[in-house]
C-alpha positions as CSV (number, residue, x, y, z in Angstrom):
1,X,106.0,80.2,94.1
2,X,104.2,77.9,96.3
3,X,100.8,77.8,96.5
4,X,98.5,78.8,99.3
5,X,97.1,76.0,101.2
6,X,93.3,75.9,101.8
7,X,92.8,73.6,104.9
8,X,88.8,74.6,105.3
9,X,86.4,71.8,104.0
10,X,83.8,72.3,101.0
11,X,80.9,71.1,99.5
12,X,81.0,70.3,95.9
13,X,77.8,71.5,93.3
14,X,77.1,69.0,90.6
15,X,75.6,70.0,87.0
16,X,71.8,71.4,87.4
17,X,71.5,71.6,91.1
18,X,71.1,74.2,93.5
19,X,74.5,74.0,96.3
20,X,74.6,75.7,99.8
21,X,78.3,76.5,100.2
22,X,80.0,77.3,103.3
23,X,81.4,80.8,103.9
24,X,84.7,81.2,105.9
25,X,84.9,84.4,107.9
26,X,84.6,87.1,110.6
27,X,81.1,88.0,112.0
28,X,81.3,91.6,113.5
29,X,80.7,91.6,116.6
30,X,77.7,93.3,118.9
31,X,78.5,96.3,120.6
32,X,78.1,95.9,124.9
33,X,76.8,98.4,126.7
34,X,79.3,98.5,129.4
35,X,83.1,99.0,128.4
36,X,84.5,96.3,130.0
37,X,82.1,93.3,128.3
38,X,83.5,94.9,124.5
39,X,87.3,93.6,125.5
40,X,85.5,90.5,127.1
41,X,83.5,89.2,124.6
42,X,86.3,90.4,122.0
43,X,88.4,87.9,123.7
44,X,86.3,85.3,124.3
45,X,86.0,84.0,120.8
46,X,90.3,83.2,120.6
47,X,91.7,80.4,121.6
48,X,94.7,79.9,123.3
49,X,98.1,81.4,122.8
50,X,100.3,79.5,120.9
51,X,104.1,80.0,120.1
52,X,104.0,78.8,116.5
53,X,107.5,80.4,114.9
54,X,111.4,80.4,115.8
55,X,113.6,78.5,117.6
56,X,112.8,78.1,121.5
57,X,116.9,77.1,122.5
58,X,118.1,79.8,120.7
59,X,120.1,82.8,122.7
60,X,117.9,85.1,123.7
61,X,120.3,87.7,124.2
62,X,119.4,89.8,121.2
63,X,122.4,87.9,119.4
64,X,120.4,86.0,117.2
65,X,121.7,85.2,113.7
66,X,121.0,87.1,110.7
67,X,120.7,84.7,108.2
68,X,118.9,82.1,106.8
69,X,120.3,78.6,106.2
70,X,119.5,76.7,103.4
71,X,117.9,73.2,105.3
72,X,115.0,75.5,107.1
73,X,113.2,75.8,103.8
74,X,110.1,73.6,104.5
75,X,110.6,73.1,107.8
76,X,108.1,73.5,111.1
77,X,108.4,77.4,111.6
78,X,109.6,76.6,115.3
79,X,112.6,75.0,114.6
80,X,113.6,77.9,112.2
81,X,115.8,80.9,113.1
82,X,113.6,84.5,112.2
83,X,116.2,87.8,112.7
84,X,113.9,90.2,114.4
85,X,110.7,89.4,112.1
86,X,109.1,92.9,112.1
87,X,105.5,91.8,110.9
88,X,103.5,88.7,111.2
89,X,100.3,88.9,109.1
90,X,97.9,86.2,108.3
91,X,95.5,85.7,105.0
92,X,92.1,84.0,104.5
93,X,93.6,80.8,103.9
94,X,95.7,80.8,107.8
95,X,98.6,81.5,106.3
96,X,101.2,83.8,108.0
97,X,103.6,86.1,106.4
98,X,106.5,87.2,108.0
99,X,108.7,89.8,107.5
100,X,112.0,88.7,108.7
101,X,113.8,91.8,108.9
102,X,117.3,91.1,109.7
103,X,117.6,88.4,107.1
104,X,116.2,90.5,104.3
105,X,113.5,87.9,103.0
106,X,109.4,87.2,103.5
107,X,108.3,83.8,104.8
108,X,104.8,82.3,104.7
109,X,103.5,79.5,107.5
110,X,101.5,77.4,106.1
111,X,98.7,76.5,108.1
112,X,100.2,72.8,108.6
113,X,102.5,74.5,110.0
114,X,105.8,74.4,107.6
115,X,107.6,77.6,106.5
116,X,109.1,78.9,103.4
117,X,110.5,82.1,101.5
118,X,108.5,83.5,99.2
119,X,109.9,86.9,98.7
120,X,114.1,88.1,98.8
121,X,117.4,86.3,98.3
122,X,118.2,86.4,102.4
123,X,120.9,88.9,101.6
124,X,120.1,93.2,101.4
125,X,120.2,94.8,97.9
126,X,118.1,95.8,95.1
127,X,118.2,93.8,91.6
128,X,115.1,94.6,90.2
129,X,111.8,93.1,89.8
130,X,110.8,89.8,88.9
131,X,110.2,86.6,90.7
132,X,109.9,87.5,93.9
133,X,112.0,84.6,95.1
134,X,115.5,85.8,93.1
135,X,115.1,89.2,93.4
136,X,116.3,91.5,96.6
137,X,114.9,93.4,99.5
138,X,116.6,95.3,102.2
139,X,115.3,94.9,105.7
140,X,111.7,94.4,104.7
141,X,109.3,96.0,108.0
142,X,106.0,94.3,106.8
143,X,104.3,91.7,104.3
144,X,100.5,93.3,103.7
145,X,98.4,89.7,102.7
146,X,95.3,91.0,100.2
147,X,92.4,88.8,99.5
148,X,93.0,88.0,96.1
149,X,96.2,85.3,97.4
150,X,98.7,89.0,96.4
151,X,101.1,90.7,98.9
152,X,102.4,94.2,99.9
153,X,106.3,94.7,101.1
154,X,107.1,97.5,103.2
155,X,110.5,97.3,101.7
156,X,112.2,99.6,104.1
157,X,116.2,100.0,102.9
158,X,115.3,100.3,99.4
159,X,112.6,102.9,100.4
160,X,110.1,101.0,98.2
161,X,106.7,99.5,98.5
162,X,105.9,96.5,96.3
163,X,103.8,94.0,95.3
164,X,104.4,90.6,94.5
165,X,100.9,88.6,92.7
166,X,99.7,85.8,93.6
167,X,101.7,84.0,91.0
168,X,104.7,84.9,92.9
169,X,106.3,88.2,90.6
170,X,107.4,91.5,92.5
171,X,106.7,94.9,91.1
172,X,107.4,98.0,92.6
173,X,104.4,100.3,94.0
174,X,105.9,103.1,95.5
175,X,109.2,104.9,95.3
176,X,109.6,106.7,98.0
177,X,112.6,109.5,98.5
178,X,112.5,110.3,102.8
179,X,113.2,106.9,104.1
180,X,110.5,104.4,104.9
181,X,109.3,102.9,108.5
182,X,107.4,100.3,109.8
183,X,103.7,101.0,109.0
184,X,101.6,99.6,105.9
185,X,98.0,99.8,104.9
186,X,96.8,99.0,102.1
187,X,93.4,99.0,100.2
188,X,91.8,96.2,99.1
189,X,91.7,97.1,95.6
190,X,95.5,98.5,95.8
191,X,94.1,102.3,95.1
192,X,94.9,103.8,98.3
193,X,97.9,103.0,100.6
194,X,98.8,104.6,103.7
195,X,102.6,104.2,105.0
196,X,105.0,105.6,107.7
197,X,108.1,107.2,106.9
198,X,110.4,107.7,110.3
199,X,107.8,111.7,111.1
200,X,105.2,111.0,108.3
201,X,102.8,109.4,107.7
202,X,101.7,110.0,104.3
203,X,98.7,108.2,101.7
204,X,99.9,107.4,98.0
205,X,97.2,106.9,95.3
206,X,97.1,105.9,92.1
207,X,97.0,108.9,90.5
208,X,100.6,109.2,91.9
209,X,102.0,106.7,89.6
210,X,105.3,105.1,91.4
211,X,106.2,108.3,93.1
212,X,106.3,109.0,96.8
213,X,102.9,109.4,99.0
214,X,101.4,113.0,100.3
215,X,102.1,113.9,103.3
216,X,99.4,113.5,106.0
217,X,100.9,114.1,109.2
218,X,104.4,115.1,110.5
219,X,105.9,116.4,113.7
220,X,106.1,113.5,115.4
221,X,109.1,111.4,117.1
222,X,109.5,108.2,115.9
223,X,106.5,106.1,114.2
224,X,105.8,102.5,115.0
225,X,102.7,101.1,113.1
226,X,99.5,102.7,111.5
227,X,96.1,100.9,110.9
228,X,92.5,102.0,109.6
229,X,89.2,102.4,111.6
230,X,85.9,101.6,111.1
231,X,85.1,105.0,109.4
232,X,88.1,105.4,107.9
233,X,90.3,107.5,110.0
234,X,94.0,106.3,110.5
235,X,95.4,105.2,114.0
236,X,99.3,105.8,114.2
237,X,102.1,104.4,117.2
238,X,104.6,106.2,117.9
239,X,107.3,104.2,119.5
240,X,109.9,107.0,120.7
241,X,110.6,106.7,124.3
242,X,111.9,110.3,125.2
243,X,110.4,112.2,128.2
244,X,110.8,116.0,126.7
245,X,109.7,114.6,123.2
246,X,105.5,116.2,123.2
247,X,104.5,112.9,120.7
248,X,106.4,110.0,122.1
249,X,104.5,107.0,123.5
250,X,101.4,108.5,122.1
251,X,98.3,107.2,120.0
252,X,97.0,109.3,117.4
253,X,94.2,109.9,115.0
254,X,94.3,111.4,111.6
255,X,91.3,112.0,110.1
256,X,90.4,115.0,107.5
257,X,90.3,118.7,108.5
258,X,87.2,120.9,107.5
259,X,89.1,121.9,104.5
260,X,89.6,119.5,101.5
261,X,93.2,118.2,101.6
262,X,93.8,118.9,105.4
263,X,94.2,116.7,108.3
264,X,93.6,116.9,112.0
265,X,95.2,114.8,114.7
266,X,94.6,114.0,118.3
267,X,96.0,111.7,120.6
268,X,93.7,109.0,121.8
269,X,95.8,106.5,123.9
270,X,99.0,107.2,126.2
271,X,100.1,109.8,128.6
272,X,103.5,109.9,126.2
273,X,107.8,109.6,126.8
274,X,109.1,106.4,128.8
275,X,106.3,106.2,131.7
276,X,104.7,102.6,131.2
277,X,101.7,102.0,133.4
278,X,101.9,98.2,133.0
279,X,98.6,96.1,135.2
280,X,97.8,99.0,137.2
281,X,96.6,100.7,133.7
282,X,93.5,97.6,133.2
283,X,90.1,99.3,133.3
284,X,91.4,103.3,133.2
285,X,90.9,105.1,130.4
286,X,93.6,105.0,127.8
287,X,94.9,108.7,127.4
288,X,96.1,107.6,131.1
289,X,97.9,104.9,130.4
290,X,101.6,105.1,129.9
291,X,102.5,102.7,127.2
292,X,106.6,102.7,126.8
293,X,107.3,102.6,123.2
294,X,103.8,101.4,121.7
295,X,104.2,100.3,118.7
296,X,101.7,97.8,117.1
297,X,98.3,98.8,116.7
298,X,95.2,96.2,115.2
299,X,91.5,97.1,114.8
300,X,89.3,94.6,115.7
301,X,86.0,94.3,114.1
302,X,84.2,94.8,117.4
303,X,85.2,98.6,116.8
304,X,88.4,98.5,119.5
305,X,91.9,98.2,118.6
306,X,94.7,95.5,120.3
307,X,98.3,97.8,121.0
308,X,101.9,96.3,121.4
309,X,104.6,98.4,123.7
310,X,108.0,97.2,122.9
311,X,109.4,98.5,125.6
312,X,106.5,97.8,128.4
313,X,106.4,94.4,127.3
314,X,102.4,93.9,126.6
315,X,99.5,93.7,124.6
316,X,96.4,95.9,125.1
317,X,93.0,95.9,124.0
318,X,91.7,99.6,123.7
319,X,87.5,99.7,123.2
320,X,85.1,101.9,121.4
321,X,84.7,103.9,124.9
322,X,88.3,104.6,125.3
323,X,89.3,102.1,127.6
324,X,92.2,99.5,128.4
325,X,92.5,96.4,129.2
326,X,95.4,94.2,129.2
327,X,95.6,90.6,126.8
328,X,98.7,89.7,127.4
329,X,101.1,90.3,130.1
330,X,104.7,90.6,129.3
331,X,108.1,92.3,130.0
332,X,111.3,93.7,128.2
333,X,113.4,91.2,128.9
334,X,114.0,88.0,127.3
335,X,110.7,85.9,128.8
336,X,109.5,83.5,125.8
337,X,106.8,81.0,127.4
338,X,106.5,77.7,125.3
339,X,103.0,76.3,126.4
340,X,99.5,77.7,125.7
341,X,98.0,79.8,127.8
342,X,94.5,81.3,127.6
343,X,93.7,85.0,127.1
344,X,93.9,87.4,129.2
345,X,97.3,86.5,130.1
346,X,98.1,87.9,133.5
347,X,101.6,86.3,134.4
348,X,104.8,87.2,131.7
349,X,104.3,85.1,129.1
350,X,106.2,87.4,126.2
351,X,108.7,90.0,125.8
352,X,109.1,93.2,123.7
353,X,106.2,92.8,121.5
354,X,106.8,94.6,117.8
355,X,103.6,93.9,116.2
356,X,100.4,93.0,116.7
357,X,97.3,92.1,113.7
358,X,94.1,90.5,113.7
359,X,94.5,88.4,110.1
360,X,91.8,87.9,107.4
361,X,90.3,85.2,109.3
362,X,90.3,86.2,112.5
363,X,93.5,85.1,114.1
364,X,95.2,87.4,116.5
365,X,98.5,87.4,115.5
366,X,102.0,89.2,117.6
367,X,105.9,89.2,116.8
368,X,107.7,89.3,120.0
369,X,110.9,89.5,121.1
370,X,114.4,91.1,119.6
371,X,114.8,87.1,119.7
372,X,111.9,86.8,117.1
373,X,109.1,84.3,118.2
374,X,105.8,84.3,116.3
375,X,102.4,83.8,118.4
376,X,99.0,83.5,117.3
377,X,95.6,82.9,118.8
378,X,92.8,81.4,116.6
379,X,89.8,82.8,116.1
380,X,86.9,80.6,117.2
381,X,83.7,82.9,117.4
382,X,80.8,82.6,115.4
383,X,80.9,83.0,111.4
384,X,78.4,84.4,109.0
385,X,75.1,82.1,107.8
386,X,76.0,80.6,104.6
387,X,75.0,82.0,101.0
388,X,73.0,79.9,99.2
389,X,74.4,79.7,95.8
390,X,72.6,78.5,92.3
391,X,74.5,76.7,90.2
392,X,72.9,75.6,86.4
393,X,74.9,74.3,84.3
394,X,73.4,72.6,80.2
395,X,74.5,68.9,80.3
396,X,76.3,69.7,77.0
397,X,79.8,69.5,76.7
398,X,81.5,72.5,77.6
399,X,78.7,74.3,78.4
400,X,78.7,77.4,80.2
401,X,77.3,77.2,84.2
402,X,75.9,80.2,85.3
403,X,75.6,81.1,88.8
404,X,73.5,83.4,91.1
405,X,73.7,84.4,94.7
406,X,72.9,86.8,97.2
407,X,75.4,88.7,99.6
408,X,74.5,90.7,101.8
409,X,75.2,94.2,102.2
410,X,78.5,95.4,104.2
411,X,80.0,92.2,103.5
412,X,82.9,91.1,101.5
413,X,83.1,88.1,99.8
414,X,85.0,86.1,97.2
415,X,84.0,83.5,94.6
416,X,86.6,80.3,94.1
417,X,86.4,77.5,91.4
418,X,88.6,73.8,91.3
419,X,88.9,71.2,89.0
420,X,90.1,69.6,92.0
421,X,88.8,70.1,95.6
422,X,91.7,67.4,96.5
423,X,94.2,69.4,95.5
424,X,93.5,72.1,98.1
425,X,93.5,74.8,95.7
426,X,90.8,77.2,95.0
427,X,92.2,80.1,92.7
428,X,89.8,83.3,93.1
429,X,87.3,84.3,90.4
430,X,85.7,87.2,91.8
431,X,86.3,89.4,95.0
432,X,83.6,92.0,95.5
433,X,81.9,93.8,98.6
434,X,78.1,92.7,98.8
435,X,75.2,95.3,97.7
436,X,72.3,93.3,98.8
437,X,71.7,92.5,95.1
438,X,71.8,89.3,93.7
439,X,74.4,88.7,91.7
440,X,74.5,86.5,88.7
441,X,77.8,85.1,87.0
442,X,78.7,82.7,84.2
443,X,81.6,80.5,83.6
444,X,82.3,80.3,79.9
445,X,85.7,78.8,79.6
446,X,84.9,75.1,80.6
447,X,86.4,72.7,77.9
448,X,84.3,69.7,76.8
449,X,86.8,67.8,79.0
450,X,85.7,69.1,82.5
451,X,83.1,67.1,83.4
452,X,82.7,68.9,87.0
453,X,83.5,72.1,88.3
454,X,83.2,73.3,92.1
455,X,82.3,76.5,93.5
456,X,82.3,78.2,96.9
457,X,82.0,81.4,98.3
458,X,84.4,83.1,101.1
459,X,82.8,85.9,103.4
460,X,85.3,87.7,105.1
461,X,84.7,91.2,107.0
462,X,84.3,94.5,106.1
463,X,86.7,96.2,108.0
464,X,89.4,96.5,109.3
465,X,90.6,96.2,105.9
C-alpha cells in the first residue's frame, strides 16, 4: 500500500509546553447579498486550471487504450494513459484518486505529482477481498476518499460497493442486485451511503448488513452523479439526452416527504432532453438553462453547487439563489488545452466533462474527456484560525502526554501523531466533529524509547461531506 503523502508543514510540541499547531482546511464562505458575487467570490479563492493527469499526444478520437502498462507505475500522472477515468477525487492530504474505468483499477496522485495503483489488477473480474492491489474490480465509476486516509469504490460491474482501509485491504460494503451507476456518497463515519443504480437512487445503512440500499427515488432516465447539501437533502444528475424523456437533462432534489420513510423530488436546474443553453445560459436562472447530459454535480461550501454536462461541454456553478454561471467553457469534441488558464474560463479549454468534486481541501477537481485528462484548481482562500493545543507530558520515561484543545462548534477536525515529521507521515488518532467543548486526550502507549512525540490538528469543513 503506499502511503499518503503529507506535503503541508508543521510545528513540532516538545515535553511540557504549550504548542500552537496549524490547521489545514476549508473556511466556509460568507453568503453575498447579490447572486452573482456568491459564484464570484466562490471562484476567486482557486487558482488556475491545471491539466495534471493523462497523456497530452495521445489520440483523442475516443480510441484510447484500455489498459495499463506496467512502466507507468510511479510515473508523472501526465505521461500516463487513464481509459475514461469516471471520478477524480481528492483527500486532505492533495491526493487524487481516480477511477480509471476502462482499465478496471484505482490510481492515487500524489501531490508531487507521481501516480500509482492502489486498488484492482487492471483486468475486470471479481476474486474476492483482500489487498486491494491483487484483488479485482470491474469498471469501477468512483473512488469516495474519507478522512481517516480509507476509500469507497463504486465498483460498478460487480454491482458492489467496497472499502479498502487505510492499510490498503478491500472489503465489500454493499451487494447490490439491480445494477450499479455512477453516483457515490458516503458518510463520514461509513453509516449512511447514498448510491445510484441506472433509475434509483437508493440509501443503504448499516442496519442493512451487505445487502442492497432502499430505494429513494425512481422514474428517472438515466442517472449521472448524486451529492449532499448543506441540510442534508440529496442533489441527483441525470445524464439522459432524450427530448420525449420528462427527467432527462434535469437536476433534482430528494429530500423526505411529510411521512416517515417517504421522499419528495423536484427539479432544481435544467429545462431537460438534448437542448444545451451553453454562454447564453450565465446569469439566468438555472431551471432555464438547458444543460445536455449533466452529469457531475459538487457542493461547494459557500452553499452552491459546480455541474458538468457531458454532452454541452462545460462546467457550471449553480448558487444558493438558483442561478448559473459558467467556470469553465468547453465543447463535445476533442478540445484538451495544455496551459493554465484562470477561472472563469470563457474560450474552450475542455471537452465532455464526466465529473466534477470540490476535494477535502478545497481543490476543485474535473475528469474530462472520453480521452481521459484530469484537471484541478487549488484552492487558495482563507483557512480557519489555528487551535491552540496543550500538550503535558511527565519527563519520565514513557510517560503518558495528555493533551487538551478547543474546537469549535460546526467544525471537523482530526488529531495526528509522528515519531517522525521527516518522514511525512502523520497516521490519524482521532477524527471527530467539534462541540465547542474542550476536549482532553492522553497518549498512553509511548515506550521509554520515544523521547519525542509530535502532534497536530487538521480542520477540515463541515459539509459537503
Amino acid at each position: 500500500m503506499i502511503s499518503p503523502l503529507d506535503p503541508s508543514a508543521c510545528l513540532a510540541g516538545w515535553p511540557g509546553r504549550a504548542v500552537r499547531l496549524a490547521v489545514v482546511g476549508l473556511a466556509a464562505m460568507v453568503g453575498h447579498a447579490a447572486a452573482s458575487l456568491e459564484t464570484d467570490g466562490v471562484l476567486e479563492n482557486y487558482g488556475e486550471l491545471e491539466w495534471i493527469a493523462g497523456i497530452n499526444a495521445q489520440d483523442l478520437t475516443n480510441t484510447n487504450q484500455s489498459e495499463w502498462l506496467p512502466e507507468y507505475e510511479g510515473m508523472p500522472a501526465t505521461e500516463v494513459n487513464l481509459s475514461e477515468p469516471h471520478s477524480a477525487m481528492g483527500d486532505l492530504w492533495g491526493n487524487i484518486y481516480i477511477a480509471d474505468k476502462n482499465a478496471h483499477a484505482i490510481r492515487r496522485i500524489r501531490p508531487d505529482g507521481i501516480i500509482h495503483t492502489v486498488a484492482g489488477t487492471n483486468v475486470a473480474g471479481y476474486n474476492g477481498d483482500g489487498l486491494a492491489t491483487t484483488h479485482q474490480l470491474n469498471g469501477p465509476q468512483n473512488a469516495y476518499p474519507m478522512p481517516d486516509g480509507s476509500f469507497y469504490i463504486l465498483d460498478s460491474g460487480n454491482q458492489k460497493i467496497r472499502k479498502v482501509d487505510a492499510a490498503g485491504q478491500m472489503t465489500t460494503v454493499v451487494n447490490e442486485t439491480t445494477g450499479l451507476s455512477r453516483g457515490l456518497w458516503v458518510k463520514r463515519d461509513g453509516s449512511v451511503i447514498y448510491y445510484c443504480t441506472n433509475t434509483a437512487v437508493k440509501r443503504w445503512m448499516t442496519a442493512l448488513g451487505t445487502g442492497p440500499g432502499a430505494t429513494m427515488s425512481g422514474g428517472v432516465s438515466e442517472l449521472g452523479n448524486l451529492d449532499v447539501g448543506e441540510n442534508g437533502d440529496v442533489y441527483v444528475t441525470d445524464r439522459g439526452a432524450a427530448t420525449n424523456d420528462a427527467t432527462a437533462g434535469k437536476v433534482f432534489r430528494i429530500a423526505p416527504g411529510a411521512t416517515p420513510g417517504t421522499w419528495t423530488r423536484q427539479v432544481v436546474a435544467g429545462t431537460g432532453g438534448s437542448a444545451d443553453s451553453g454562454p447564453s445560459a450565465r446569469g439566468t436562472p438555472a431551471l432555464t438553462a438547458g444543460l445536455a447530459g449533466v452529469r457531475g454535480i459538487a457542493f461547494h461550501p459557500a452553499g452552491g453547487y459546480f455541474l458538468a454536462t457531458h454532452k454541452g461541454g462545460d462546467i457550471w456553478y449553480v448558487d444558493r439563489a438558483g442561478e448559473i454561471q459558467m467556470v469553465v467553457r468547453g465543447d463535445n469534441g476533442n478540445t484538451h488545452t495544455t496551459a493554465p488558464q484562470p477561472l472563469p474560463v470563457t474560450g474552450n479549454s475542455i471537452a465532455e466533462p464526466r465529473f466534477v468534486s470540490v476535494a477535502l481541501n478545497g481543490d476543485l477537481l474535473m475528469a474530462t474527456n472520453d480521452a481521459g485528462f484530469i484537471r484541478r484548481a487549488r484552492y487558495l482562500g482563507p483557512v480557519p484560525a489555528a487551535l491552540n493545543m496543550t500538550v503535558n507530558r511527565p519527563l519520565v520515561p514513557g510517560g503518558a502526554v495528555r493533551l487538551s484543545w478547543l474546537p469549535p462548534a460546526g467544525t471537523w477536525y482530526r488529531l495526528e501523531s509522528t515519531g517522525n515529521p521527516g518522514t511525512g507521515l502523520w497516521p490519524p488518532r482521532q477524527i471527530a466533529a467539534g462541540t465547542g467543548v474542550v476536549v482532553q486526550w492522553t497518549e498512553s502507549t509511548l515506550t521509554s524509547t520515544q523521547k519525542q512525540q509530535f502532534y497536530r490538528l487538521r480542520q477540515f469543513r463541515a459539509w459537503p461531506n
